[in-house]
C-alpha positions in Angstrom: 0.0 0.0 0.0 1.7 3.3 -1.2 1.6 6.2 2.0 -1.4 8.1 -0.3 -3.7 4.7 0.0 -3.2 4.9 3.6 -4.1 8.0 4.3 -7.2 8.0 2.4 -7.8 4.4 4.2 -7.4 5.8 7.6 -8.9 8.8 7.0 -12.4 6.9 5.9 -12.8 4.8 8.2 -11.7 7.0 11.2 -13.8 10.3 10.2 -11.1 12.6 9.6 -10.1 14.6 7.0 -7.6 13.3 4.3 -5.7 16.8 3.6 -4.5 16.9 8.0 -4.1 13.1 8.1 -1.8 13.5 5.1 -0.2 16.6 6.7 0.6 14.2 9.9 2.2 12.0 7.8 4.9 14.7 6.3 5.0 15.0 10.1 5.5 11.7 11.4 8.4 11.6 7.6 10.3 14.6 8.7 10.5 13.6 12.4 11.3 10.0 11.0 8.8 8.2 13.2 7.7 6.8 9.2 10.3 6.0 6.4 9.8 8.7 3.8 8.9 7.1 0.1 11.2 7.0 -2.2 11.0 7.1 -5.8 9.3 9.0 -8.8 5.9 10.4 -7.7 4.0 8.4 -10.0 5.3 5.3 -8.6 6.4 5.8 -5.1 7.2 2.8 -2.9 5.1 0.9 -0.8 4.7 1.5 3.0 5.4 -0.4 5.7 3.4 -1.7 8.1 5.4 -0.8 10.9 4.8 2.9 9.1 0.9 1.7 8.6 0.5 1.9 12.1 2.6 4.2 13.3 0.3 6.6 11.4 -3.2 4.7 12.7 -1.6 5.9 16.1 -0.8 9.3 14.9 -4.6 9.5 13.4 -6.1 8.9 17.0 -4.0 10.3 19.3 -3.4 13.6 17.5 -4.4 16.6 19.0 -2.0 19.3 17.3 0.1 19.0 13.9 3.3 20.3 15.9 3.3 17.4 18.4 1.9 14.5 16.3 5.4 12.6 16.2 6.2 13.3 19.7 2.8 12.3 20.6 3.4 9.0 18.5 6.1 8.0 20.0 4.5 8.6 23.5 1.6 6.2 23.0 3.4 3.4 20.7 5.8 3.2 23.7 3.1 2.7 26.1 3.2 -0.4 27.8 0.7 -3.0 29.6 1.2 -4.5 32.8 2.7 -7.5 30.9 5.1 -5.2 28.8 4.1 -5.4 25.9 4.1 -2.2 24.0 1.0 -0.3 22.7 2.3 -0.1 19.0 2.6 -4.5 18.8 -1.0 -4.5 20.1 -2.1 -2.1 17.5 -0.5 -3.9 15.2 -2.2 -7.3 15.7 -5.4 -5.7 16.0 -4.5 -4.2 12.3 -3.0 -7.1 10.8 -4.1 -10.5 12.5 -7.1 -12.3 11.1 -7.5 -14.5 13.7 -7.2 -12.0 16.5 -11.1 -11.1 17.5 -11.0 -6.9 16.7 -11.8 -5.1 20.0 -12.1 -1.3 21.0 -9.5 1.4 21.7 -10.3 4.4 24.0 -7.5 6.5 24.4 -6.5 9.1 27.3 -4.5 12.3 26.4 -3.8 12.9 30.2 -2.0 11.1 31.0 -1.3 8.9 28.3 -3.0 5.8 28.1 -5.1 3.4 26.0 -7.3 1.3 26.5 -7.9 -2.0 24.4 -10.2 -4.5 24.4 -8.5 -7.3 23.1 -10.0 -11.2 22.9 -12.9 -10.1 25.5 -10.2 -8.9 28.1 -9.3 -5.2 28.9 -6.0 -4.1 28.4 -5.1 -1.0 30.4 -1.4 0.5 28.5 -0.1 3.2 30.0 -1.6 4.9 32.9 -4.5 3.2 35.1 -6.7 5.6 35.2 -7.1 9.2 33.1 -7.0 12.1 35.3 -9.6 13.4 37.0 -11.5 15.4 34.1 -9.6 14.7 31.5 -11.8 13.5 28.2 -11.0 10.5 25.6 -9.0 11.7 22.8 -10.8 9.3 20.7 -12.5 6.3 20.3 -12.3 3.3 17.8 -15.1 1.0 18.2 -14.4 -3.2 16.9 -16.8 -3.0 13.7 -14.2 0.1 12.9 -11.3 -1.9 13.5 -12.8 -5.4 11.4 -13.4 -2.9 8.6 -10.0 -1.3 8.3 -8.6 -5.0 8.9 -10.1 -5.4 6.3 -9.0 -3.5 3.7 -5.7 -3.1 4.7 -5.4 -6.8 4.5 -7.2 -6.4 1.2 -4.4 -4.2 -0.2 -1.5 -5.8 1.3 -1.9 -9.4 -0.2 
């Protein structure tokens, strides 16, 4: 899937518009949290999918264009109680067929996520979200089955 595909993937399925997700993707290129494309225009090179979700986790946890990478970073490095790190259970819920798809709620303060992941909640990151604070965003599991979907679609 070339980087354009992706961002008009994403960008469907998670309500947002494809002209900022694209603009957090330069972003997430010149902070080089994503490999930037090379090649001619017409036929740039395909994208990763380590890069794939990388910018899924941009997409949600975004909250200014300035801080997007920074803000990546924060969340894909957030970890469970088991240690395993946010961006590998994004990553299965993405890519993994046989994986049930669950929810994600994520907290901006502090930074956390919240995945439900075959029936069981997964708590990465802080416990609990500050008193007040609001959900950045959240993907519901008929979200995630759909962009499984066609990303799986477009990588075989």
């Amino acid at each position: 899937m070339r980087l354009h595909e992706a961002v008009q993937t994403l960008s469907r399925h998670l309500y947002l518009r494809a002209g900022r997700t694209q603009t957090i993707a330069g972003r997430l290129q010149d902070a080089g949290v994503i490999s930037k494309t090379e090649g001619s225009r017409r036929y740039p090179e395909e994208i990763s999918l380590d890069d794939t979700v990388a910018l899924f986790i941009a997409s949600i946890t975004e909250t200014s264009l300035g801080g997007s990478a920074a803000t990546t970073m924060t969340f894909a490095a957030l970890t469970d109680p088991a240690g395993t790190p946010f961006v590998r259970a994004v990553a299965d819920l993405l890519f993994l067929e046989d994986l049930p798809a669950g929810d994600i709620a994520i907290h901006l303060t502090p930074p956390a996520a919240t995945v439900a992941i075959d029936g069981e909640l997964v708590v990465f990151g802080a416990n609990e979200p500050a008193p007040g604070a609001v959900s950045a965003r959240f993907i519901g599991a008929t979200t995630i089955s759909a962009l499984r979907a066609e990303l799986n679609k477009k990588e075989n």
